[in-house]
C-alpha positions in Angstrom: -9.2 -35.7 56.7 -6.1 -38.1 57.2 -6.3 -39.5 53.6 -6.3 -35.7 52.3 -3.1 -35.8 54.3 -1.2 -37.8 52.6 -2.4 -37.6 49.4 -1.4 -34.0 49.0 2.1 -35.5 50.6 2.4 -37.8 47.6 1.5 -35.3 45.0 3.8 -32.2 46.5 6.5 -34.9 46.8 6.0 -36.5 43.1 6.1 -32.7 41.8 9.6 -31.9 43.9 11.4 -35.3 42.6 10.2 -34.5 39.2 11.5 -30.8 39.3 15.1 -32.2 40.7 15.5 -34.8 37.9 14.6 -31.8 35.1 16.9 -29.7 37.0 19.8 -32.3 37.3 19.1 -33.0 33.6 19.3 -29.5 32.3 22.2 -28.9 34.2 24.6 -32.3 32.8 23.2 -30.9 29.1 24.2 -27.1 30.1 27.4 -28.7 31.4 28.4 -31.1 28.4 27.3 -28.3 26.0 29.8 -25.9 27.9 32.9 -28.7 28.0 32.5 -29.1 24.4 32.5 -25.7 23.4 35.7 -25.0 25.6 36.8 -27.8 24.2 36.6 -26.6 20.4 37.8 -23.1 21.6 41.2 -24.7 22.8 41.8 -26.6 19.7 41.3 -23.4 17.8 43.3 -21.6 20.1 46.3 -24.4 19.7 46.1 -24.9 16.0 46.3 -21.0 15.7 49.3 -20.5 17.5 50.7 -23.4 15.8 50.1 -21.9 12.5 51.4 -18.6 13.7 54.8 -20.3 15.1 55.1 -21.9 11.6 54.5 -18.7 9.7 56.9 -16.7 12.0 59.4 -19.2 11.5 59.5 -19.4 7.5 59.6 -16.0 7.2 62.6 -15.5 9.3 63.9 -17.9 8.0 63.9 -16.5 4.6 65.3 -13.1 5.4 68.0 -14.7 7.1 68.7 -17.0 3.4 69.0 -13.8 1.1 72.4 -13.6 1.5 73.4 -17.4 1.8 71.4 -18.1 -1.3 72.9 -15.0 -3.1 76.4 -16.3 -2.3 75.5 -20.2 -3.3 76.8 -21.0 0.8 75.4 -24.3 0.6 76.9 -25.2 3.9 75.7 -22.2 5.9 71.9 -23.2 4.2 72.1 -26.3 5.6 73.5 -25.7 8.9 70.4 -23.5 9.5 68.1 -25.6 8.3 69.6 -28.4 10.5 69.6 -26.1 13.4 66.3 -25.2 13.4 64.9 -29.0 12.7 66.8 -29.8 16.1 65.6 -26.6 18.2 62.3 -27.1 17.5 60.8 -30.3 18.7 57.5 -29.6 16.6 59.3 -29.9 13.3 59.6 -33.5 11.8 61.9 -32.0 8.1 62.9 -28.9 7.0 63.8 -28.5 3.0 65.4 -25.6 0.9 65.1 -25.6 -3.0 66.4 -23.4 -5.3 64.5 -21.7 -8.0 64.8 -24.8 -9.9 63.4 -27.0 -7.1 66.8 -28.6 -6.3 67.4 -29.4 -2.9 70.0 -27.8 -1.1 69.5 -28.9 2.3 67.0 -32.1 3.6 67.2 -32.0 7.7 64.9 -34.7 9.9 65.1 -35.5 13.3 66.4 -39.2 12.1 68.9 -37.5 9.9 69.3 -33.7 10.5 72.9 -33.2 8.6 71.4 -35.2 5.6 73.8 -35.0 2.6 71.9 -34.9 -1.2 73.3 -34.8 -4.4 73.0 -31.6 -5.7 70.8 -32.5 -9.2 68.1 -33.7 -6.3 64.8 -31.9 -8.1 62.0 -32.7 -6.3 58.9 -33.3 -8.3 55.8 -33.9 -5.7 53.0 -32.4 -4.9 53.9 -30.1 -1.9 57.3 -29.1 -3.5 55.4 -27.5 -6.6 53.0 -25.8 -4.0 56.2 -24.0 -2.4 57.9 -23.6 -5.8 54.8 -21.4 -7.1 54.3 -19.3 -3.7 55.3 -15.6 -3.6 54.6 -15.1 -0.2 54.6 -17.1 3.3 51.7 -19.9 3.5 50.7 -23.3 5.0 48.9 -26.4 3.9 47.0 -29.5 5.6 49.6 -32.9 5.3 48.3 -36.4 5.9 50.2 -39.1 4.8 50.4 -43.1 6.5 53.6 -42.3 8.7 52.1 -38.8 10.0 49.5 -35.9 10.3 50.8 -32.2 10.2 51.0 -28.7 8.5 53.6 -27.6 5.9 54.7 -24.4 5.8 56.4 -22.2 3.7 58.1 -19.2 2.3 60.2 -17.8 -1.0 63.2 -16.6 -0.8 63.4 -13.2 -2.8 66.4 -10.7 -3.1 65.3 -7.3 -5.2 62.4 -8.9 -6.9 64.4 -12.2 -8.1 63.2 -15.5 -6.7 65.9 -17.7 -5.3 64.4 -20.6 -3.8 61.8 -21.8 -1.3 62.5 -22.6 2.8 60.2 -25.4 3.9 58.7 -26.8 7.0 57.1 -29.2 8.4 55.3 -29.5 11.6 53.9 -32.3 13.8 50.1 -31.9 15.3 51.1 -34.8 17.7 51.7 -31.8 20.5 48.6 -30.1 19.6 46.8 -34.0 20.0 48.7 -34.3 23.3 47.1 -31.0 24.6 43.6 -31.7 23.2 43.4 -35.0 25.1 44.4 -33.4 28.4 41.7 -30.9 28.5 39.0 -33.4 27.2 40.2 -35.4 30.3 39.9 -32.4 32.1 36.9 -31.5 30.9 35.3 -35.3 31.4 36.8 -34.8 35.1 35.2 -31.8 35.7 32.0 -33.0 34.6 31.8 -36.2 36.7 32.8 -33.7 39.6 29.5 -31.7 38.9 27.3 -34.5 38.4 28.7 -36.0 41.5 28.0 -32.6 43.4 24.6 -32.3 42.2 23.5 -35.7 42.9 24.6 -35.8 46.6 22.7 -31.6 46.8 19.6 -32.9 45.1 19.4 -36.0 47.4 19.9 -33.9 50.6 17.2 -31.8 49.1 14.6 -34.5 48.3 15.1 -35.6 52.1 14.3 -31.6 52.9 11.6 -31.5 50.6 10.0 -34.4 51.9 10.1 -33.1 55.6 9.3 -29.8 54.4 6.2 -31.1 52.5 5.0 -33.5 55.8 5.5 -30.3 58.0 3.4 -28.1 55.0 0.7 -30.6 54.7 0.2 -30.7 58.6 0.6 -27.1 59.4 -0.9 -25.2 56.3 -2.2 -27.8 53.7 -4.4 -29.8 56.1 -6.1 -26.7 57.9 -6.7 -25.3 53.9 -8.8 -28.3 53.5 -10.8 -27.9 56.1 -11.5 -24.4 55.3 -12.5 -25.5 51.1 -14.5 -27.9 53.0 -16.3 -25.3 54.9 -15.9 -22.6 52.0 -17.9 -25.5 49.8 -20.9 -26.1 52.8 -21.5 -22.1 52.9 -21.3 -22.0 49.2 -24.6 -25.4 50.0 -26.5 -23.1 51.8 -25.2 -24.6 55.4 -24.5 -21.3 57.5 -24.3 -23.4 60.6 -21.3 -25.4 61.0 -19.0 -23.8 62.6 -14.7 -23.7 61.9 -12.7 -24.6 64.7 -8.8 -24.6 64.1 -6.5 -24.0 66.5 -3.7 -22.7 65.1 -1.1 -19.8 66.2 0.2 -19.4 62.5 -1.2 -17.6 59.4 -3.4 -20.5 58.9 -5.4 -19.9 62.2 -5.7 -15.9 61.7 -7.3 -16.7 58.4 -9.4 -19.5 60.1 -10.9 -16.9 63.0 -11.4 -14.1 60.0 -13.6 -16.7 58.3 -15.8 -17.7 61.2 -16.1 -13.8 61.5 -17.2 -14.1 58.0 -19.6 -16.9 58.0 -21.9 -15.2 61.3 -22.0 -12.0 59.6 -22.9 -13.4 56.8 -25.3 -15.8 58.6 -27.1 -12.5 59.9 -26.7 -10.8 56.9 -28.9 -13.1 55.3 -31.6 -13.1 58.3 -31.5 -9.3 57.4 -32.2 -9.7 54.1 -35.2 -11.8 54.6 -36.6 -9.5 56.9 -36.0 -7.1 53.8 -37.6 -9.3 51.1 -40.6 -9.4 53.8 -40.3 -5.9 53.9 -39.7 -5.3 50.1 -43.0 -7.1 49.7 -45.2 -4.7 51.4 -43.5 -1.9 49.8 -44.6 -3.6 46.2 -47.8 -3.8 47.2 -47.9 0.1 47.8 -46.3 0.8 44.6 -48.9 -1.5 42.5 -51.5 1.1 44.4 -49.5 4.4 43.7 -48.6 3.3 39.7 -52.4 2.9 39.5 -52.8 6.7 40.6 -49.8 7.6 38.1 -52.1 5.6 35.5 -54.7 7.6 36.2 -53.3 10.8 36.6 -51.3 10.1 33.1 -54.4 9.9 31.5 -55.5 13.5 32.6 -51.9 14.5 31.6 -52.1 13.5 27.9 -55.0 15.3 27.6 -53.8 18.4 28.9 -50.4 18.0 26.7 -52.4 17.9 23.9 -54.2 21.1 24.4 -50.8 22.4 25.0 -50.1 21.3 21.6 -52.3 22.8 20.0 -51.7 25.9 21.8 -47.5 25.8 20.9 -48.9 25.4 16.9 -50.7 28.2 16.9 -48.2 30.0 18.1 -45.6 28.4 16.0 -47.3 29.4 13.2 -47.8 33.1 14.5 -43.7 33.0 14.9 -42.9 31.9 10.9 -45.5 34.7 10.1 -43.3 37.1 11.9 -40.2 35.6 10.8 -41.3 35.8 7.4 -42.5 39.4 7.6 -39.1 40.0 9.8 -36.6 38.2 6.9 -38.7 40.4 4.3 -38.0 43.4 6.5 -34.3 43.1 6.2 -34.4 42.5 3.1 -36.0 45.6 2.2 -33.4 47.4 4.5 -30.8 46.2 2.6 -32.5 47.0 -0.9 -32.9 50.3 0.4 -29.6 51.1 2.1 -28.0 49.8 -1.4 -29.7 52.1 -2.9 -28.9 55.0 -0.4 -25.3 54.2 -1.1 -25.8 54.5 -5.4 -28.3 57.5 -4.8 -25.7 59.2 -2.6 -23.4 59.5 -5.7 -26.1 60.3 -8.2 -26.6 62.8 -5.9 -23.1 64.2 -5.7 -22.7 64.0 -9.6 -25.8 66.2 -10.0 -25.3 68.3 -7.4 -21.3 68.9 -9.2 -23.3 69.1 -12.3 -25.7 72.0 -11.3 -23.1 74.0 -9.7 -20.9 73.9 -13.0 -24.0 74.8 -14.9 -24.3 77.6 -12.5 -21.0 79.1 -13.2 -20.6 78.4 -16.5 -19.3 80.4 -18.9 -22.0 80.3 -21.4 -23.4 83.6 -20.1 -20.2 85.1 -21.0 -20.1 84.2 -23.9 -23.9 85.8 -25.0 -22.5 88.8 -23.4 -19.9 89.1 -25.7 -22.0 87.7 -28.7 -24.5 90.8 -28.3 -21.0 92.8 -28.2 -20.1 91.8 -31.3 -23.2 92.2 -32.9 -23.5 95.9 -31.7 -20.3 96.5 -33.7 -21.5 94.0 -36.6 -21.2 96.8 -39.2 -17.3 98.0 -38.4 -16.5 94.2 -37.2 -13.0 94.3 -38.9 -12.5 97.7 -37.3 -13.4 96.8 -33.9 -11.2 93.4 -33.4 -8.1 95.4 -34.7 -8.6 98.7 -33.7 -10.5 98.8 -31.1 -8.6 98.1 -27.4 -11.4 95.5 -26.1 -11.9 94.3 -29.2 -8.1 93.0 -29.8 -9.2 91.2 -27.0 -12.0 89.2 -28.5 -10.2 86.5 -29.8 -7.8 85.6 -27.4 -10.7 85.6 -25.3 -12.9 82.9 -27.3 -10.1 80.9 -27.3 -9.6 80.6 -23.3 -14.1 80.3 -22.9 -13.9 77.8 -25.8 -11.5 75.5 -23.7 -13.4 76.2 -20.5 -16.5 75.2 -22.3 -15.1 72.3 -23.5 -13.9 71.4 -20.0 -17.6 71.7 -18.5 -18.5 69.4 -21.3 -16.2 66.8 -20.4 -17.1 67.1 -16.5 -20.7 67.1 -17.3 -20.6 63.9 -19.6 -18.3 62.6 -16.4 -21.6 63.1 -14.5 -23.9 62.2 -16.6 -22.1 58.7 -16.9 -21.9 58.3 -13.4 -25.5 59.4 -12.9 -26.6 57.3 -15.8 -24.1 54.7 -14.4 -26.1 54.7 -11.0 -29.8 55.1 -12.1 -28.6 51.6 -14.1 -27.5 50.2 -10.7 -30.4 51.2 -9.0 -32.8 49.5 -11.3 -30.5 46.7 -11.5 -30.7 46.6 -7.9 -34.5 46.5 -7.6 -35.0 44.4 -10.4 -32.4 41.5 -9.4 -34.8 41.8 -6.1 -37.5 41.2 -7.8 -36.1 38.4 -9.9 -35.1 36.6 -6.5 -37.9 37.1 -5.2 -40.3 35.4 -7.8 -37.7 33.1 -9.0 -35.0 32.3 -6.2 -31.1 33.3 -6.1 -29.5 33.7 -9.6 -25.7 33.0 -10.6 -23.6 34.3 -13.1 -19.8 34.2 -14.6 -19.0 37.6 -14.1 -16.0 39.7 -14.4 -14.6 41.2 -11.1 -12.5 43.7 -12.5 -15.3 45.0 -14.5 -17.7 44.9 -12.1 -15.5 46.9 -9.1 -14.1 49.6 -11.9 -18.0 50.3 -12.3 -18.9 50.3 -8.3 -15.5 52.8 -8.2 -16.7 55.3 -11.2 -20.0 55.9 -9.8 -18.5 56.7 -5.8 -15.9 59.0 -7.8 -17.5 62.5 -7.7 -18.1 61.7 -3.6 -14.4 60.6 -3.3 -13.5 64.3 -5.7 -15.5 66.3 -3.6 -14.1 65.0 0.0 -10.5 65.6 -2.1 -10.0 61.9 -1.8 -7.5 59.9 -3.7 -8.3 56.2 -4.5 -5.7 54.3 -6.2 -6.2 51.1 -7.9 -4.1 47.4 -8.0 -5.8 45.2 -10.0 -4.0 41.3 -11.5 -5.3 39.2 -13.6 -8.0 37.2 -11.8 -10.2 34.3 -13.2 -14.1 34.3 -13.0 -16.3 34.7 -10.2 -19.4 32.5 -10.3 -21.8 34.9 -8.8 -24.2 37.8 -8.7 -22.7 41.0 -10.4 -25.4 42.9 -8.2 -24.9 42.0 -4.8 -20.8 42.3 -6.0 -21.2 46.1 -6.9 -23.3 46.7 -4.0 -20.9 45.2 -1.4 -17.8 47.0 -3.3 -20.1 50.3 -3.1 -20.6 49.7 0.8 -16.8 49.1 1.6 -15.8 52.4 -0.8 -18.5 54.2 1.5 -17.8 52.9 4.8 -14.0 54.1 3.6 -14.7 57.5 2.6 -16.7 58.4 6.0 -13.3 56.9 8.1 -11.4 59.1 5.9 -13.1 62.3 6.3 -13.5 61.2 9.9 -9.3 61.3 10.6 -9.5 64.7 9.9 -5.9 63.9 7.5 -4.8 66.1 4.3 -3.9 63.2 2.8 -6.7 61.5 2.4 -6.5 57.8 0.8 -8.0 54.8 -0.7 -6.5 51.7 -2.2 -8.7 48.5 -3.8 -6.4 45.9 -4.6 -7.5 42.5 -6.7 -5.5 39.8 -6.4 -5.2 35.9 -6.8 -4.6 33.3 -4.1 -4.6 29.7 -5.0 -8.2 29.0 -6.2 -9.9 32.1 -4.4 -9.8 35.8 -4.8 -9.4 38.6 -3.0 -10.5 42.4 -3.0 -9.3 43.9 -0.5 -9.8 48.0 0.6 -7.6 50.0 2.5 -8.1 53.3 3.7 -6.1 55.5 6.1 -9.3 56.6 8.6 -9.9 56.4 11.9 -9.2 52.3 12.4 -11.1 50.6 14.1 -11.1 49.8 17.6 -10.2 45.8 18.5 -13.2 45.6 20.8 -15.7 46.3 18.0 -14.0 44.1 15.5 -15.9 40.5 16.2 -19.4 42.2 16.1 -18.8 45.2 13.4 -20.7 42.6 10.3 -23.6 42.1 13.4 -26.7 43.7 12.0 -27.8 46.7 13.5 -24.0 47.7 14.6 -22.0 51.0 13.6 -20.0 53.2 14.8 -21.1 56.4 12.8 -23.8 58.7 14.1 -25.8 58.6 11.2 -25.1 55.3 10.4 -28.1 52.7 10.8 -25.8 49.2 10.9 -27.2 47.3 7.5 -24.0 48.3 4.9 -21.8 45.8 6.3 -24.3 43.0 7.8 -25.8 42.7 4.3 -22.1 42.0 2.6 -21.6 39.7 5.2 -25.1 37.8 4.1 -24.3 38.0 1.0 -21.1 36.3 0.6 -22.3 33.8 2.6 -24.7 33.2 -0.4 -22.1 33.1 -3.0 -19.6 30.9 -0.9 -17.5 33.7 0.2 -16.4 35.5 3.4 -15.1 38.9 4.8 -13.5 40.2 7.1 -11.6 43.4 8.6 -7.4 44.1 9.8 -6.6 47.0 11.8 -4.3 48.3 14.1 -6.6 50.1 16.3 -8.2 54.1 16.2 -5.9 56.4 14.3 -4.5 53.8 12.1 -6.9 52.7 9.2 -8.4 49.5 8.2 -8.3 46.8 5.6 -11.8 45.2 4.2 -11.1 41.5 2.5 -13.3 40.2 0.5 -13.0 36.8 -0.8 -14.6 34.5 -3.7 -14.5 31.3 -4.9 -12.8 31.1 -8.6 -15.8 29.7 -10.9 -14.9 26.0 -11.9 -16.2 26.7 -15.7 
């Protein structure tokens, strides 16, 4: 246990010195990187305030040589240039030339009241810079003798160029101040390293101590418990762990001798369960032979069961089948209910006009006329009733004409639905020997119909249907199950209408086009519906009129399902009316 020790005392304390050397290293390179970006943000600093200075200066300069330059005061030019050359300890010459690059003043430290001949034109390099500027500027000098920046500026008066005011300045200064802080800086730096290495030796002395005292207080009782942690994990429940210890180290150490006798009896409790476990396998093997056996008498019974659910299965389609034929025959048979309800009508308006028709009139007065056949001329001009004669044929011969025309109105409708009717039962039968049969039909065409035969119900209950019919494309579909829904929804209408007890009494059918469907809808102003009806009123069976047997609406509502449709009803509750929709799929021909 001693060597484990002080081998985890070597490796703590290699791990601390190598920490300190990264951190002393990372914090010289953080330092040096810091001193020489300071050190590049003073030299920028420096250099632009000396370029600023030099700027400034020029261009005061030159306002203040309008007028001497103007006035040719060569004296007064070069007693400022002078001036300023020995008032600023920066500048090693100043120069002013005239427009012609002559030099009217050439002031040094060595010689700042300088005297030149007046045809002095310089020619180098930096002079033909100044000569060609328009406004203040600088450039980078190097020469042997010295290291610097010349600056300068023209001298204009209203637009005309006079000459050019030139100075030179010295970086000598700026060197100067760059040197000090590097010094600074290099100071600064041996400071901190200094610092750091006398903290990081005082903390490798700490560290070791602290690492001694860790390894005998915490790191040394931690072995002994891996050690014990590895003998339970063998299989040895028996050793026990005995560390005295008033710290964290010995509070764990008691918890985990709690641990190792529970789990020392744990395990003597779970052999006596495995025992236990053993003899209740043994019972099990017994009872899963019962369950075999009494499986066996099960399958057999399931499979008279079987054969008991099929024959009743089969019973059930029968029914089904006889059940699915039953509605269909409803629906066949209400369809026709609804056609044979306006044949009726029409023959029922027909009979009545042959019963008061005028025709009987007319052999009354036929038989007159032949009573007075042999003074005929006499009798139609002389005679009092006979001046009435003729006026009178006139007035029977347009009534006559008039029951014409109604009758031929009912003897298309009733033609009209004696057509539908066999249509009706022979599209049945069609379906029924050969399955459901599509068409491209013609909605308007097919709704104008379903309207003209309901039209003598909807005259004789003094209702007035109005029609609003756009151009729709083809409906893929069957023409017959079409009319017949239209011919429910006109009916269902008419009752609600009659049913408001209203004078006026009203029907709209509407066809219109919406993206690649289209709608029919019918609106009527009856009795409404009431909104706790609406979600069952297409359920078959359901109605709300007396005399109503629930198979008009449930029988659309199939039937649109067949041909990819749907409908559905709006209303605003009892009083208010109701709107039918039916929509259809455009055909894709």
């Amino acid at each position: 246990m001693t060597s484990i020790r002080y081998t985890l005392i070597k490796r703590i304390t290699l791990i601390i010195v190598i920490t300190f050397i990264s951190v002393i290293s990372s914090i010289t390179y953080l330092k040096l990187q810091t001193s020489s970006e300071n050190l590049s943000i003073t030299k920028k600093y420096v250099l632009n305030a000396l370029i600023d200075n030099g700027l400034t200066l020029v261009t005061n300069n030159s306002r203040a040589l309008q007028g001497m330059a103007e006035d040719n005061a060569f004296s007064a030019v070069q007693n400022l240039v002078s001036d300023t050359v020995l008032n600023n300890k920066n500048i090693i010459y100043g120069i002013y030339m005239d427009e012609e690059n002559r030099a009217w003043a050439m002031s040094s430290k060595n010689n700042p009241r300088g005297k030149l001949n007046e045809n002095v034109i310089l020619k180098d390099e930096i002079a033909k810079w100044a000569a060609g500027l328009r406004n203040a500027d600088y450039r980078y000098l190097i020469t042997d003798e010295m290291e610097g920046y010349e600056f300068a500026a023209p001298v204009i008066v209203e637009s005309e160029f006079l000459g050019v005011i030139r100075y030179a300045f010295s970086t000598e200064d700026l060197n100067l101040k760059l040197k000090k802080v590097a010094s600074l800086a290099e100071t600064d730096l041996y400071r901190t390293l200094y610092i750091i290495s006398f903290l990081s030796l005082g903390a490798l002395v700490f560290s070791f101590l602290a690492t001694k005292y860790i390894a005998t207080k915490v790191t040394y009782p931690l072995a002994i418990l891996s050690e014990a942690t590895k003998r339970i994990i063998d299989g040895d429940y028996e050793t026990s762990i005995n560390i005295k210890s008033d710290n964290e180290i010995g509070l764990l150490s008691n918890n985990f001798e709690s641990m190792r006798i529970q789990i020392k009896q744990s395990l003597q409790e779970l052999i006596e369960h495995q025992d236990q476990l053993k003899v209740n396998n043994d019972e099990l093997q017994v009872t899963q032979s019962e369950l075999k056996n009494l499986n066996l008498n099960l399958e057999k019974k399931v499979v008279e069961r079987t054969k008991e659910l099929k024959s009743a299965q089969n019973q059930l389609l029968e029914a089904a089948h006889s059940a699915g034929m039953a509605e269909v025959a409803i629906n066949v048979l209400h369809n026709l209910g609804n056609v044979l309800n306006s044949v009726k009508i029409s023959n029922q308006h027909s009979q009545e006009l042959l019963r008061k028709s005028k025709i009987k009139v007319l052999k009354k007065t036929n038989d007159l006329l032949k009573n007075h056949s042999e003074n005929l001329a006499d009798y139609l001009t002389k005679d009092e009733k006979g001046k009435k004669v003729p006026g009178f044929y006139v007035l029977l011969g347009d009534q006559l004409i008039h029951e014409n025309d109604e009758l031929n109105k009912d003897f298309i409708r009733i033609s009209q639905g004696v057509e539908t009717m066999h249509r009706i039962i022979s599209d049945q039968q069609t379906i029924a020997m050969h399955g459901e049969f599509k068409n491209d039909i013609n909605v308007v065409e097919v709704i104008n119909e379903s309207i003209n035969i309901q039209m003598s119900v909807l005259l004789q209950d003094n209702i007035v249907l109005t029609r609003d019919f756009k151009d729709v494309g083809l409906f893929l579909g069957d023409s017959t199950k079409l009319h017949q829904i239209v011919t429910n929804l006109i009916s269902n209408s008419t009752q609600a209408v009659v049913s408001n007890e209203i004078n006026n009494r009203k029907i709209n059918v509407s066809i219109y086009p919406v993206g690649e469907e289209i709608f029919i809808k019918v609106n009527d102003n009856g009795i409404g519906i009431d909104e706790k009806v609406m979600e069952k009123i297409f359920s078959h069976g359901f109605t709300t009129n007396k005399d109503g047997h629930g198979f008009g609406l449930h029988s659309c509502a199939n039937y649109l399902t067949e041909m990819k449709g749907r409908i559905y009803v709006e209303s605003d509750g009892i009083g208010c009316g109701a709107s039918f929709y039916v929509v259809l799929p455009v055909s894709k021909k």
